[in-house]
N, C-alpha and C positions, 0 to 999 in steps of 0.2 A: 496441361499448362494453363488451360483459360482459368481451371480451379483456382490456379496457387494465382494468378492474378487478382481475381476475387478478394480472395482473405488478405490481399495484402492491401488493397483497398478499402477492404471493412479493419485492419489495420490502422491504415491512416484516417481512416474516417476517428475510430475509437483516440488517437490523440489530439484530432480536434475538442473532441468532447470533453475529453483528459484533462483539458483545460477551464470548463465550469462546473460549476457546482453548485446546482438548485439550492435557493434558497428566498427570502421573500423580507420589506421592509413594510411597516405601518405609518402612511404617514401620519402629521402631526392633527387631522384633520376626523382620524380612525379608521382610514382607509388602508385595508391591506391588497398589499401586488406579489402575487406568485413568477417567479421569473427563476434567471441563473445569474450567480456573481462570477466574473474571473479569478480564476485560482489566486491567493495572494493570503497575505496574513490579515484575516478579517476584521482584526483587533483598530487595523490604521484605517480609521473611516476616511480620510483622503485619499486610501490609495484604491478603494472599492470603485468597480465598476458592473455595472448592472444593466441586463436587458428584462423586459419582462416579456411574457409569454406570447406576447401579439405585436413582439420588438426584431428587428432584425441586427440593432447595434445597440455596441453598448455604451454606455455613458456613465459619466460622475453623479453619484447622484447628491441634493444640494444637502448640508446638515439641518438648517432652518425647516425641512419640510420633511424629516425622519426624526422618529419619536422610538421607533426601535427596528432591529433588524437580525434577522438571522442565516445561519450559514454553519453545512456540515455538522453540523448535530450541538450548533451552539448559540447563543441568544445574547444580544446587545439590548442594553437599555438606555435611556437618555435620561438624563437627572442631573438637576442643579447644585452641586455639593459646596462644602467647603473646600479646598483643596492645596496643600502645602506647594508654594512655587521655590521655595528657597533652594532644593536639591539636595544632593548625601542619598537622594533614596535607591542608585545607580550604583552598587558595590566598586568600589577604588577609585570612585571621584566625591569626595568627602566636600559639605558645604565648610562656611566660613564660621557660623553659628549654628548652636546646639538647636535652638528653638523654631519651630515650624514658624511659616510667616502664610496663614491662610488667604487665598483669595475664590471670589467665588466666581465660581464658572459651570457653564453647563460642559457636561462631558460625556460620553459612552460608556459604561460599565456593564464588563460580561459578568453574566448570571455565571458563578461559579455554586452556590448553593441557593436553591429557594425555598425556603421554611420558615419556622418559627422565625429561626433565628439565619439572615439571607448572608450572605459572605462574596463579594464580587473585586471583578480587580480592573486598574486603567492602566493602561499601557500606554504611556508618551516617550517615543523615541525608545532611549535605552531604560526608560525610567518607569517600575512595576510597582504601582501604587495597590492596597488592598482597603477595602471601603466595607461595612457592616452596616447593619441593622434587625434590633430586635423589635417584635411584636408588640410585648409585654410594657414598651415606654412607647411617649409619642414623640420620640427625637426622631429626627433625621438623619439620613443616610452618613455617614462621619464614616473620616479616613481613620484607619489604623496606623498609628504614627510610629516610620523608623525613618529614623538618618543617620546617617556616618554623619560626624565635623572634625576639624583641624580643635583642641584644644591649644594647641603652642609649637610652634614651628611645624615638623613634621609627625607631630604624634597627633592620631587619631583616633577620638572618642565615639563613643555610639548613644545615639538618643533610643530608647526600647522603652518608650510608653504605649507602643503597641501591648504588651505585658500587663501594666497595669489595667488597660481599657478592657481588654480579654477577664482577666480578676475580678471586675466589676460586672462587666454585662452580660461574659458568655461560661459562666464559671456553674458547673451541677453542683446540686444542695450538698450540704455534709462532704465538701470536697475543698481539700485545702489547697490555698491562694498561693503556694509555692508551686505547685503544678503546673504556671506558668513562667517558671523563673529561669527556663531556660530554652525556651520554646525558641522555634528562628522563625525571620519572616520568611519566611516562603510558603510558596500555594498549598503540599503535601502536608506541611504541619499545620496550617489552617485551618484548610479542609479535615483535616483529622479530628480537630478540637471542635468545630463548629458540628461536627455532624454529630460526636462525643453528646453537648448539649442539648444538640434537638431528640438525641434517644433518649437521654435520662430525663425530658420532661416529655415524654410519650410522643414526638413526633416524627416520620418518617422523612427521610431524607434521600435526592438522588447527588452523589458529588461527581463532576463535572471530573472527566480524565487529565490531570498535571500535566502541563506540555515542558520538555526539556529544554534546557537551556541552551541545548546543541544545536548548530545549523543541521547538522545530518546527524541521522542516528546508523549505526549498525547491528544487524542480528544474523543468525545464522540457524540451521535447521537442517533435518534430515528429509528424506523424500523415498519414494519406493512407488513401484507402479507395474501394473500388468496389462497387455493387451495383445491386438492382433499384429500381424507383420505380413507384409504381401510382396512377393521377390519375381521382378517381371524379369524375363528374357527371351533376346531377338537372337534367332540364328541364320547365316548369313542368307539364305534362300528367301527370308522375312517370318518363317514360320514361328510362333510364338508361346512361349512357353511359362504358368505361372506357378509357384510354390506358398502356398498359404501354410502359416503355421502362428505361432506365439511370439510377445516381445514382452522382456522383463526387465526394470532395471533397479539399481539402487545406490543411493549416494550421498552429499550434501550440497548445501546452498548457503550462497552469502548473499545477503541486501544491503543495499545502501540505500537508504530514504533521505532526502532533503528534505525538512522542513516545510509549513506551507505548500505544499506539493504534493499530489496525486500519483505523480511518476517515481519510479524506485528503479536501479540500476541489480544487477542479479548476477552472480556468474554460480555456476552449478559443477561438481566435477560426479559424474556417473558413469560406472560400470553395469553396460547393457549388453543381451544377450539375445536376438531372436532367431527362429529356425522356420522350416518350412518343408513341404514335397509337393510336388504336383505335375501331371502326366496329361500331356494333347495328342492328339492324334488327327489328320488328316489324309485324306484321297486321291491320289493323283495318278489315275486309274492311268496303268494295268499296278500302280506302286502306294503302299501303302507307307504315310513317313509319320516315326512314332518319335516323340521327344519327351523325356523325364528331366527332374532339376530336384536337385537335394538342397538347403544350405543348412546351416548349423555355425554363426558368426557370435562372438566375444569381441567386444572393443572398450574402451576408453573412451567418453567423452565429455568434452571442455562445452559450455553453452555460456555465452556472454550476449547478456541482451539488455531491454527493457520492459518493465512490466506497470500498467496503468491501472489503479483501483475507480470503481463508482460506486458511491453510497446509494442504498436503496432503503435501508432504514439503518437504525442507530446500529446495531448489530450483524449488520449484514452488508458485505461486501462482496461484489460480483469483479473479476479480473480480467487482463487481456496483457496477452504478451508475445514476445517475439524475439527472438535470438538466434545469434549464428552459431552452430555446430559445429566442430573441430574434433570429427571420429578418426580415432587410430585401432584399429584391429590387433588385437593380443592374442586371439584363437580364431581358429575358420576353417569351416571346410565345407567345399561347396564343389559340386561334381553336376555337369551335363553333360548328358549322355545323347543322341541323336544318330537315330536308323532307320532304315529304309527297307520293306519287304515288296515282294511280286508275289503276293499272293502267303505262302508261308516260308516263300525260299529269303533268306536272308542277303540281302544286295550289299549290304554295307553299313558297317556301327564307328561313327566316334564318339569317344569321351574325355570330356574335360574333366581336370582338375582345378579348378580359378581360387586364387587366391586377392581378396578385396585391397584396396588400395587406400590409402589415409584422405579421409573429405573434406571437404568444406560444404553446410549445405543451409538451409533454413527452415528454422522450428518455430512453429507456431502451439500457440496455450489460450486456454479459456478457463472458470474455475470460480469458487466461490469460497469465502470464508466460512467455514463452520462456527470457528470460536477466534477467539483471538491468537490461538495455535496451530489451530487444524483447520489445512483448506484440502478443497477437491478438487483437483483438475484433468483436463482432458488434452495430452501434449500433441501434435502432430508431425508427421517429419516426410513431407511428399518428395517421391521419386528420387529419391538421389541417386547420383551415379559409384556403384561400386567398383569400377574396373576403368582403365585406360582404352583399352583395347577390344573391348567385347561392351556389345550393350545391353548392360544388366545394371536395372536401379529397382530401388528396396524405397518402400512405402509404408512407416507405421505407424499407428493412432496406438495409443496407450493412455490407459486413466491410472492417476497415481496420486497419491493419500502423502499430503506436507507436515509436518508439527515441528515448531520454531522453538529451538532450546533457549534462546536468549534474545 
């Protein structure tokens, strides 16, 4: 029991942590701090909070003395722009006029490409501005202009000189000016175009992963997995008896990811199978008492938990989880047998036949991303109890192979 107290402690420890995410800002001065931010959408510099590495709390940190800052495999920059205040750039709140009304402000812009040709976006409130810059002129950073507006009562017009500006700056040689005549503002089609340009003039590009527009996302996956299974039993004199053998299981998985968030919700439905034999024997001079145990179990089971990623580099995600169990038995069969000799004379044999009982118990996981499909992990499911009346609990560790269809 002390074990499973342990792990559920390095549990709660693991969603404390669940909760930052190393990251670092430079201040305006060229001083960089290595530290953690709290989880949050890193995009709202008011809403960041930061410790750094020799901090025990965290705090705001000011804008006036951050010149750039990063978090989760992404990069803020700080720059003076021009920048449209009039609105429409909010899909179904359309301004009053067609024409951008610039004001200039310093603002954050995340690095969504950094190349020749750079492509980055500001996020104010509900409102997703996209901002450029190429090499080859010596203009400055300029917004990529869309708006919705009101042309006359409730009809609504769209300004798309984001299109033209694209035609002009970000367009490959021998490639016709229609090819952005229907282009949409969004980050996916941007990114596509920008990166489009920096290959066709020979330069390499990394584009920054499109975050969805959804507060949560859902996907879904397969799972399989093999390992040990250990089936303890007490009979009633205390003598103790154990069955080592295999556990196999196979199934699928649902996630629910929130947004901004580290944490994902899970539920699993698997069809597991382990077995087992194993034979003690004891002295109790002038009587020798011998105990064998078979099991061979089939169930059903439901696992609803949660599960915490930590980034260790761009590519690599290490996991931790924890769920409650809901096993129902479909197949079983499980016999102990217990007897008693003087020597070679037989004094006395019973045998059970036990049949398992439907649980509730606690599973713990550990595990790492492979790819963006495929992770590894290692499940756990101590002692539970298999029976009402007799005590017999099953103990299994199994490593099992994930790959997420959607």
């Amino acid at each position: 029991m002390k074990h499973l107290y342990l792990l559920l402690s390095l549990f709660c420890v693991s969603i404390v942590l669940c909760q930052e995410t190393s990251g670092y800002y430079v201040s305006t001065n060229g001083k960089r701090v290595e530290g953690y931010f709290k989880e949050t959408n890193y995009a709202w510099f008011d809403e960041l909070k930061f410790k750094s590495q020799d901090s025990k709390e965290f705090t705001h940190l000011n804008f006036d003395d951050v010149a750039e800052y990063g978090a989760d495999g992404r990069k803020f920059i700080k720059e003076t722009v021009q920048i449209d205040k009039s609105g429409g750039t909010n899909v179904g709140f359309p301004a009053n006029s067609k024409d951008p009304v610039f004001e200039k402000k310093a603002v954050f812009l995340e690095v969504l490409i950094d190349s020749y040709a750079s492509l980055y976006v500001n996020l104010e409130g509900a409102n997703k501005r996209f901002f450029y810059k190429v090499k080859s002129n010596a203009k400055p950073i300029k917004q990529l202009v869309y708006k919705q507006y009101y042309v006359s009562g409730t009809t609504v017009g769209a300004n798309n000189m984001f299109r033209q500006q694209l035609s002009i700056d970000v367009l490959c040689p021998n490639t016709s000016a229609s090819k952005f005549e229907n282009i949409s503002y969004s980050q996916s089609a941007l990114e596509k175009a920008f990166a489009e340009f920096n290959q066709c003039n020979g330069f390499d590009v990394k584009v920054a992963e499109p975050e969805s527009d959804n507060p949560t996302t859902i996907s879904y996956g397969v799972i399989a997995g093999v390992g040990i299974a250990s089936t303890y039993g007490e009979v009633p004199s205390g003598f103790s008896v154990v069955a080592n053998g295999m556990a196999y299981f196979v199934g699928g998985e649902a996630i629910v990811k929130v947004r901004y968030s580290r944490f994902s919700l899970f539920g699993k439905l698997l069809l597991q199978k382990f077995d087992g034999k194993g034979n003690n024997q004891r002295y109790l001079v002038p009587n020798t008492e011998k105990n064998s145990l078979s099991v061979d179990i089939t169930e059903v089971n439901v696992n609803l938990g949660a599960r915490c990623t930590f980034p260790v580099a761009e590519k690599e995600r290490f996991f931790l989880e924890a769920s409650m169990q809901f096993a129902t038995p479909v197949s079983n069969t499980m016999t102990a047998t217990f007897t008693q000799y003087t020597g070679s004379t037989l004094n006395g044999s019973s045998t059970y036949v036990l049949k398992p009982k439907s649980n509730i118990w606690l599973n713990l996981g550990a595990g790492a991303w492979i790819t963006k499909k495929i992770a590894l992990g290692v499940y756990y499911t101590p002692r539970r109890s298999l029976f009402v009346a007799n005590d017999f609990r099953s103990t299994t560790v199994v490593g099992g192979l994930k790959y997420i269809l959607k």
